[in-house]
PLY file of the C-alpha trace (Angstrom):
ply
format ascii 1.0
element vertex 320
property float x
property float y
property float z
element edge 319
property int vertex1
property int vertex2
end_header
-23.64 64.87 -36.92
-20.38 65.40 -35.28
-17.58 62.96 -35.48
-15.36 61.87 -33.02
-11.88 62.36 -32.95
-9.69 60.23 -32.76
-8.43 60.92 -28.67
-12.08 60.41 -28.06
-11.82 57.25 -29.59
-8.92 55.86 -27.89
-10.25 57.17 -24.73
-13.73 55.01 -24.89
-11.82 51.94 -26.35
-9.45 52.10 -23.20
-12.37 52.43 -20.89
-14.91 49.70 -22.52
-11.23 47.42 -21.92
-11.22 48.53 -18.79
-14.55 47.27 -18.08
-14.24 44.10 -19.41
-10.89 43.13 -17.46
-12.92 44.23 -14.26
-15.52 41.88 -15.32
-13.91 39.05 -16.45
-11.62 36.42 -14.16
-10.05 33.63 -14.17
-10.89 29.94 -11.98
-7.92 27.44 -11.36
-8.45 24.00 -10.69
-7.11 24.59 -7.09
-9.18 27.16 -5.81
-12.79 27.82 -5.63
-14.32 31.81 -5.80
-17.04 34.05 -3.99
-18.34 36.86 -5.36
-19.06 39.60 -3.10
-20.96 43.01 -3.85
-20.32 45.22 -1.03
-19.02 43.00 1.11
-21.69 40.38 0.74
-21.43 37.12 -0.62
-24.14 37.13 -3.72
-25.15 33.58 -5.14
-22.93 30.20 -5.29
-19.73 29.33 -4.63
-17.86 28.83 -8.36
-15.63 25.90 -8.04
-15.40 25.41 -12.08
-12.21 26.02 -13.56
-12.25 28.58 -15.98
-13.62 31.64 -17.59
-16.51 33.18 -15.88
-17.56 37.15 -15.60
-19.10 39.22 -12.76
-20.49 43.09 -12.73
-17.62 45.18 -13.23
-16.21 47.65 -10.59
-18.91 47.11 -7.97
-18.17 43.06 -7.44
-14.85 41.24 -6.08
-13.79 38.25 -6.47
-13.00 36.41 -2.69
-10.68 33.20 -3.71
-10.59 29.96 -1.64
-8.60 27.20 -1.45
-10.13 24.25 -2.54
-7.09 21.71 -1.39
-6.62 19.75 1.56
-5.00 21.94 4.03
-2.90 20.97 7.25
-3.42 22.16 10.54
0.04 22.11 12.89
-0.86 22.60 16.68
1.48 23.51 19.00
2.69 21.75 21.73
1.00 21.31 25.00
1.54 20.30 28.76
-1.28 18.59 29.70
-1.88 16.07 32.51
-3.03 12.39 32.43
-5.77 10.63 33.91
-3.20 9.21 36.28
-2.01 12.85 37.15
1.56 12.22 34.64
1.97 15.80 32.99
3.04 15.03 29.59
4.18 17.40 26.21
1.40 16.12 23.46
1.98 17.34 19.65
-1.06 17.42 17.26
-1.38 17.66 13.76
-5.10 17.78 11.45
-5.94 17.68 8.18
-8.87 19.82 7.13
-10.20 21.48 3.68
-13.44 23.96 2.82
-16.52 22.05 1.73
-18.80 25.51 2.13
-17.11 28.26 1.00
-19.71 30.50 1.34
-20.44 29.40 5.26
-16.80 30.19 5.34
-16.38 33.13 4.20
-19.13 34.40 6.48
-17.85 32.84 9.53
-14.19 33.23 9.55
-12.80 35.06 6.26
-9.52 33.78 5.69
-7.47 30.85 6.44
-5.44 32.25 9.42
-8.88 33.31 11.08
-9.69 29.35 10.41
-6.26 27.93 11.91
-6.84 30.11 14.98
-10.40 28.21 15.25
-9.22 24.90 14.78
-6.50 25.67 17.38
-9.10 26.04 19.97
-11.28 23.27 19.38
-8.67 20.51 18.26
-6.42 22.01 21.70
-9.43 21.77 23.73
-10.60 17.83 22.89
-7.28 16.92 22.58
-6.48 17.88 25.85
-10.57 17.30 27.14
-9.18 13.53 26.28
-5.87 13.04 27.68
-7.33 13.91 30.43
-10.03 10.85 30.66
-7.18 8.28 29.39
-4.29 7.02 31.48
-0.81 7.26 30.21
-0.44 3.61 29.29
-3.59 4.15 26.56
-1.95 7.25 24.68
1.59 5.41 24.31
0.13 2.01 23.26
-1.17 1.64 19.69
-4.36 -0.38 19.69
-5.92 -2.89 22.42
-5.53 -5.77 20.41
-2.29 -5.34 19.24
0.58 -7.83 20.67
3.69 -5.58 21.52
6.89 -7.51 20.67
8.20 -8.45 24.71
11.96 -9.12 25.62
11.78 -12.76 26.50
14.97 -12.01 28.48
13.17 -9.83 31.25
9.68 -12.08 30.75
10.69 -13.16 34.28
12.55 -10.58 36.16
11.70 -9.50 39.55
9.02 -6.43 40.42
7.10 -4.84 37.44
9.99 -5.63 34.88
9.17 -6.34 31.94
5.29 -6.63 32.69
2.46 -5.15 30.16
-0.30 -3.74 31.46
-3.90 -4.13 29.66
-5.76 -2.12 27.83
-8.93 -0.52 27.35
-8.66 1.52 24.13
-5.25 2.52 23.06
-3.74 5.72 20.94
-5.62 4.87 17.46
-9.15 4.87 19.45
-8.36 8.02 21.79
-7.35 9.63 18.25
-10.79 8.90 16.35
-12.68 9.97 19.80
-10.78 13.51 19.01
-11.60 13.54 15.61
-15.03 12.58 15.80
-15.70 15.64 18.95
-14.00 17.95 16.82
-15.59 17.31 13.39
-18.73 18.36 14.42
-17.52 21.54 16.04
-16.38 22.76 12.69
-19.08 21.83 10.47
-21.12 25.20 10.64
-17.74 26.45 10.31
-17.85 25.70 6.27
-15.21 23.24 7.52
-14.38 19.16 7.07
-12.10 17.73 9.71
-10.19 14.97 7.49
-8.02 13.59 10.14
-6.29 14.20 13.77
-3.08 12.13 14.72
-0.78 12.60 17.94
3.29 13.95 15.96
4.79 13.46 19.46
4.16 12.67 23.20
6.54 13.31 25.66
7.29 13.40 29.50
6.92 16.81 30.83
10.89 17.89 32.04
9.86 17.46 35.81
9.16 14.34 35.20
11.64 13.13 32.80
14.43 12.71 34.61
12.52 10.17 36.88
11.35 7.93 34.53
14.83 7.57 32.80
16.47 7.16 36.28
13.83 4.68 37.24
14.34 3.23 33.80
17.94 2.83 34.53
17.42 1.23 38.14
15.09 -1.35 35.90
17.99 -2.31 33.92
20.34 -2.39 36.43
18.09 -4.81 38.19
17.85 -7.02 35.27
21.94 -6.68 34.36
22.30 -7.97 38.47
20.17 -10.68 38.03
21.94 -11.60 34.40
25.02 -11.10 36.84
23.82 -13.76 39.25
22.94 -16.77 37.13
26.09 -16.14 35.47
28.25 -16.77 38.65
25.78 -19.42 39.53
26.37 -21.33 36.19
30.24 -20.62 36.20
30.18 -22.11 40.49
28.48 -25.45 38.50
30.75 -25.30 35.30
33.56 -25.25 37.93
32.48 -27.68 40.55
31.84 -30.14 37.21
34.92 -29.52 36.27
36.55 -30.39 39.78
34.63 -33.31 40.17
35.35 -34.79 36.16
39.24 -34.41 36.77
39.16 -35.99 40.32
37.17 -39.01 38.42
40.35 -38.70 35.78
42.77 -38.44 38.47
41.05 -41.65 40.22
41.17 -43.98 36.91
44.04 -43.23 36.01
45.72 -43.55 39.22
44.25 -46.75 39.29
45.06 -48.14 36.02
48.98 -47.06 36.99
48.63 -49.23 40.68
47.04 -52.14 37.85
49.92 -51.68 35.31
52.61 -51.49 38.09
51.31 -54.15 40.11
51.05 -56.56 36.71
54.55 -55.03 36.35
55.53 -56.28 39.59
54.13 -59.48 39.15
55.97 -60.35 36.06
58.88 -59.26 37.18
58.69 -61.34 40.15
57.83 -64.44 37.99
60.55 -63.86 35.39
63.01 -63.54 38.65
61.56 -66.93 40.78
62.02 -68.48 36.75
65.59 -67.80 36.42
66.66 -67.98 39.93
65.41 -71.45 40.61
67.29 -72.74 38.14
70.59 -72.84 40.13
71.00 -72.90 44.33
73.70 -69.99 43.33
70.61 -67.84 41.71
68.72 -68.32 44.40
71.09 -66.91 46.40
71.58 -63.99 43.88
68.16 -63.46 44.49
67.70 -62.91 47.94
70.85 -60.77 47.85
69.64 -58.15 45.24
66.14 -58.10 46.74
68.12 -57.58 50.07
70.29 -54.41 47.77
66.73 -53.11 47.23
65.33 -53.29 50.60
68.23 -51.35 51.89
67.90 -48.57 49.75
63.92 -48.43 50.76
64.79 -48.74 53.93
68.33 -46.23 54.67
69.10 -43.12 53.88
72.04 -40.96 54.97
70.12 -39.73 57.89
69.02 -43.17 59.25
69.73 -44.55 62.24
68.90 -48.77 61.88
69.03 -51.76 65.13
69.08 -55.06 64.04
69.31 -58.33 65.85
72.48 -60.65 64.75
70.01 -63.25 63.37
68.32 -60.93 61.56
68.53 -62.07 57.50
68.98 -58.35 56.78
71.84 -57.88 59.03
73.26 -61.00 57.53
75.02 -59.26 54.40
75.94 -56.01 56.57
78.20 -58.23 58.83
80.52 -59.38 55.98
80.93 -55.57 54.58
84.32 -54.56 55.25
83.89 -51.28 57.21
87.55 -50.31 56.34
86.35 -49.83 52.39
0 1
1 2
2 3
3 4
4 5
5 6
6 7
7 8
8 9
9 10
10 11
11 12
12 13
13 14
14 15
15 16
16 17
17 18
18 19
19 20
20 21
21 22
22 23
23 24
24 25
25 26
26 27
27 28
28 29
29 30
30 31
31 32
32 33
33 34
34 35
35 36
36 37
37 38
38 39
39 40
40 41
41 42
42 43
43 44
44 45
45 46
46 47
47 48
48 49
49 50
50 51
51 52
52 53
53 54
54 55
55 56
56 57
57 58
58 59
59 60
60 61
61 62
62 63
63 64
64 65
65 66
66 67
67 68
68 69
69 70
70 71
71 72
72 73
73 74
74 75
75 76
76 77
77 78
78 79
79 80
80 81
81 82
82 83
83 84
84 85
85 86
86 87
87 88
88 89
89 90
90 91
91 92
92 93
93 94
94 95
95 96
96 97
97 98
98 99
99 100
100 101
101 102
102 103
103 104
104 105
105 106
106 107
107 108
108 109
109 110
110 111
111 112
112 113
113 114
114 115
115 116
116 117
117 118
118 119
119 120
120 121
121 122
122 123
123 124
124 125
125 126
126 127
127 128
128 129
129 130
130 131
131 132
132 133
133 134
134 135
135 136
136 137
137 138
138 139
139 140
140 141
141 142
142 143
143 144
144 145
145 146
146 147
147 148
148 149
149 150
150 151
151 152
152 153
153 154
154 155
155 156
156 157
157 158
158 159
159 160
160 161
161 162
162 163
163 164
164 165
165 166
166 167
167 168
168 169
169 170
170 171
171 172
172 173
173 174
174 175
175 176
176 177
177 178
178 179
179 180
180 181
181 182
182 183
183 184
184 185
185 186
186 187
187 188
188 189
189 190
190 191
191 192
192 193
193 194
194 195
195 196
196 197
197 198
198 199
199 200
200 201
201 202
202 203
203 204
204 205
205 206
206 207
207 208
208 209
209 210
210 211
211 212
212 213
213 214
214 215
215 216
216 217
217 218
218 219
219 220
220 221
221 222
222 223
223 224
224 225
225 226
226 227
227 228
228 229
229 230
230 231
231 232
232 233
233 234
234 235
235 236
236 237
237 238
238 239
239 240
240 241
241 242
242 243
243 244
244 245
245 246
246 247
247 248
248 249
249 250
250 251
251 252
252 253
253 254
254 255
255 256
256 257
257 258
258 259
259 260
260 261
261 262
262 263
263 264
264 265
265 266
266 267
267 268
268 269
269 270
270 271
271 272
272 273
273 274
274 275
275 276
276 277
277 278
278 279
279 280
280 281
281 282
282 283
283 284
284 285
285 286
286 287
287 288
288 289
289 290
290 291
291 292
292 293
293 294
294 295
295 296
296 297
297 298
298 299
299 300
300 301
301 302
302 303
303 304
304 305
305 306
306 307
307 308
308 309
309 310
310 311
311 312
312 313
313 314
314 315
315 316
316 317
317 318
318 319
């Protein structure tokens, strides 16, 4: 018997390694695997992390992810119920519960992103289309949306609420329940569908924020109003408190002055009566003080010669 050299040797150890790297691979705990012989999927998906070994050179191993993967649509005009064309942004959550259905249907994850695109884009926009604008803004039906008390009452449609019938959590789960079973046979699980963003279509927009600002301009006139109706009542209280001032105390001065008066005029009659020369006195310095009430260096005066006043004028000496 002939033995082998050693090249020949080295040469069959290489190729029996050879063999068994081709036939051996590897599972993660992220990932789940196919093998394919020719191109066909043969038996089970292999989702246990690990070792495992396949026929050499005529099978592949076709990896899958086994995570939960996001789906990011793009955005889309699309119009309202009530005919408001509005920008709607939609993002999914979605992972492979069949990876064998998979593979068959759609190969690869962009192949299943492209699929998703069309049927989440389609019932998304399949229910904007049923729901009024007022039902994809507003959370839930039952929620109460903190109001502004300070427009509560303003004129028009200020301020006001409108009911309703579902809301943006229900129109959500509607989408999410059409969808799911679109993408079933798909080797696919919808996890979830939320709206990222709505917005007014740029047409549009620049209405609704100028009737926005006529709103508040309505309100800010009205604020305007009552506030130069409650200064006219601050002032006209004001007005009418310091004419009531301006009465008392002009009366208390015509009480004080009066008693004044009257004092005065009893402290005089006391002294003056006790002497016919104070008497006298008397009349002649009440006579001093009815003059200068009564003349003035403009005034022009006719008296009678009986008259008491002119009785003290006829005794001035007129060459003083």
């Amino acid at each position: 018997m002939k033995r082998l050299t050693f090249p020949a040797v080295a040469a069959i150890v290489i190729l029996v390694g050879l063999v068994a790297y081709s036939a051996a691979y590897t599972v993660s705990e992220t990932e789940q695997v196919i093998i394919t012989q020719f191109g066909k999927p043969v038996g089970d998906p292999i989702s246990d992390a690990g070792l495992h070994f396949k026929l050499p050179l005529i099978q592949e191993v076709t990896r899958v992810e086994k995570r939960i993967l996001e789906w990011d649509g793009r955005p889309n005009e699309m119009p309202t119920k009530d005919k408001t064309y509005i920008v709607v942004d939609t993002f999914g959550r979605w992972r492979i519960n069949d990876a064998k259905q998979f593979f068959l249907r759609l190969r690869d994850e962009r192949s299943a992103q492209s699929r998703l695109d069309d049927i989440l884009g389609s019932e998304t926009r399949n229910a904007i289309a049923k729901h009024e604008l007022i039902e994809l803004v507003r959370t839930t039906k039952d929620r109460q949306p903190v109001r502004d008390e300070t427009i509560a009452d303003a004129p028009g449609n200020i301020g006001i609420l409108y009911p309703i019938n579902k809301g943006r959590a229900k129109i959500e789960e509607e989408i999410f329940q059409q969808a799911a079973s679109k993408v079933t046979d798909l080797g696919i699980e919808l996890l979830d569908v939320r709206f990222k963003r709505i917005n007014y279509n740029e047409s549009v927009r620049d209405r609704i924020y100028s009737r926005m600002i006529s709103e508040r301009q309505q309100i800010a006139e009205r604020f305007r109003s009552e506030g130069a109706g409650e200064a006219a009542k601050i002032m006209g209280r004001k007005e009418k408190d310091l004419l009531e001032i301006e009465s008392q105390a002009y009366k208390e001065v015509q009480e004080i002055q009066g008693a004044a008066d009257a004092e005065a005029t009893e402290i005089y009659a006391k002294s003056y009566n006790q002497s016919p020369e104070s008497i006298e006195f008397y009349a002649f310095i009440k006579t001093m003080e009815t003059y200068q009430e009564m003349l003035d260096e403009d005034s022009t005066l006719i008296l009678s010669t009986d008259s008491d006043i002119f009785k003290f004028l006829k005794r001035i000496d007129v060459n003083e």
